[in-house]
N, C-alpha and C positions, 0 to 999 in steps of 0.2 A: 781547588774547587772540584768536587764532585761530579762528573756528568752525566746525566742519565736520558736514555730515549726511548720513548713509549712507541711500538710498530702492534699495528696491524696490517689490513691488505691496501684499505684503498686512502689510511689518514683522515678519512671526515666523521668517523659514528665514534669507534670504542678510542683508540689511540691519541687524539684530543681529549677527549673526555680525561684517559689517565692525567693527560700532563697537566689537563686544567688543576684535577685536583691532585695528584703531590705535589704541584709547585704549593695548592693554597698550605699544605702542611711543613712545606721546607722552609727555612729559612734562604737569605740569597746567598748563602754561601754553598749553594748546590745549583745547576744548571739544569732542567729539565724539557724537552724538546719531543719529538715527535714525526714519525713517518709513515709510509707504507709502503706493502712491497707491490706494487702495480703501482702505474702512473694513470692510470685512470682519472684520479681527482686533484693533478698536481696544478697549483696556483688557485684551486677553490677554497672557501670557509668550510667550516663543518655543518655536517648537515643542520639542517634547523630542528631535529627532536633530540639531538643532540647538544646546540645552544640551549631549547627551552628546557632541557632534564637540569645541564649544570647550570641556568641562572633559576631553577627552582631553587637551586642550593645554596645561592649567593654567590656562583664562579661564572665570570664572563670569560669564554671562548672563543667568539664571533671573530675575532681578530686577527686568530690562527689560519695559517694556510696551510694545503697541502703538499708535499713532496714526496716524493719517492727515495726508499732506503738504499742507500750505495756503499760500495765497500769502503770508502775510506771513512765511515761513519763507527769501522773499527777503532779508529786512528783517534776518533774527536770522542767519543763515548767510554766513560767507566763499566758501566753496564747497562745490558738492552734487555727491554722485558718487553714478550710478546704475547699474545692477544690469544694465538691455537696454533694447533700442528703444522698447521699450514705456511702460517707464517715462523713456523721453528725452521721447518726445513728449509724453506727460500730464502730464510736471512742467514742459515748457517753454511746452503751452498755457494756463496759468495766470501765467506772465509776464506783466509790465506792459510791459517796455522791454528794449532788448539788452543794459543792465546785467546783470537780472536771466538774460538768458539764457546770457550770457559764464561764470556762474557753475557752470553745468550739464555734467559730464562726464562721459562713462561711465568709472566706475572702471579695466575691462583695458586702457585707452589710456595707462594710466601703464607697463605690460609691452609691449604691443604699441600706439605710439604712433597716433595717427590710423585704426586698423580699425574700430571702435565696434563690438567682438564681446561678445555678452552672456555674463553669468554665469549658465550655466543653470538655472533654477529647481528644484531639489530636492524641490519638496514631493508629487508623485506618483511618486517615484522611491521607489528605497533607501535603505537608510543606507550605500552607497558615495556615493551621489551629493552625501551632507552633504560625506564626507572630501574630495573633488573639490572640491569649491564651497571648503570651508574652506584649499585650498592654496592655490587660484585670487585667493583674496581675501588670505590672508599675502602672497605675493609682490607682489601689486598696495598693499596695504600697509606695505610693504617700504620701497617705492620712494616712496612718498607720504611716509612718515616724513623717511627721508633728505632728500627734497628741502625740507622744512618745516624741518629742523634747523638 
């Protein structure tokens, strides 16, 4: 089985969102999962414009909690796709070896290969900037699905 885990910083906006939607494009013989790197939001739901973007879509989230990304999420993870720089470098200083590091991708490099352009954080914005985030990350999910199939 395949394991994959969606991080951003705090696990309630963008990094649910991913996992809501490629789990809805995987089949269950892939694992999809989700963290962040601050403990800020650990034990809460995802934000609620973040609920109401993915059940505009037909994906319920609400159920998700938060936790924070730890090293042995090298261990349990085939590949981890991140959200911005930010969270590139914070999950990749917690690497042990280049194993661990090889695993590390920013999610929009599967749309636009090689730029490592972030997915902009939504949580001081609108509720346009959910519906943005929520394309950003279908399309890069998209193409992650396919390539897994």
């Amino acid at each position: 089985m395949t394991k994959i885990l969606m991080v951003c910083l705090g696990n309630i906006c963008r990094s649910p969102l991913a996992e809501g939607i490629l789990k809805s494009k995987l089949s269950n013989d892939f694992y999809v999962d989700s963290a962040g790197t601050a403990n800020y939001h650990t034990g809460n739901s995802p934000d609620k414009r973040s609920i109401t973007v993915a059940r505009k879509y037909g994906l319920d989230i609400s159920h998700l909690k938060g936790r924070q990304f730890k090293t042995s999420d090298f261990d349990a993870f085939d590949l981890i796709y991140v959200m911005d720089g930010s969270n590139f470098k914070d999950v990749v200083s917690l690497a042990r070896n280049d194993q661990d590091i090889s695993k590390v991708k920013f999610i929009l490099n599967e749309i636009y290969p090689n730029q490592n352009y972030d997915v902009p954080d939504p949580y001081y914005g609108g509720d346009d900037g959910f519906e943005n985030v929520y394309k950003m990350l279908d399309e890069a999910c998209d193409v992650i699905a396919k390539s897994l199939s």
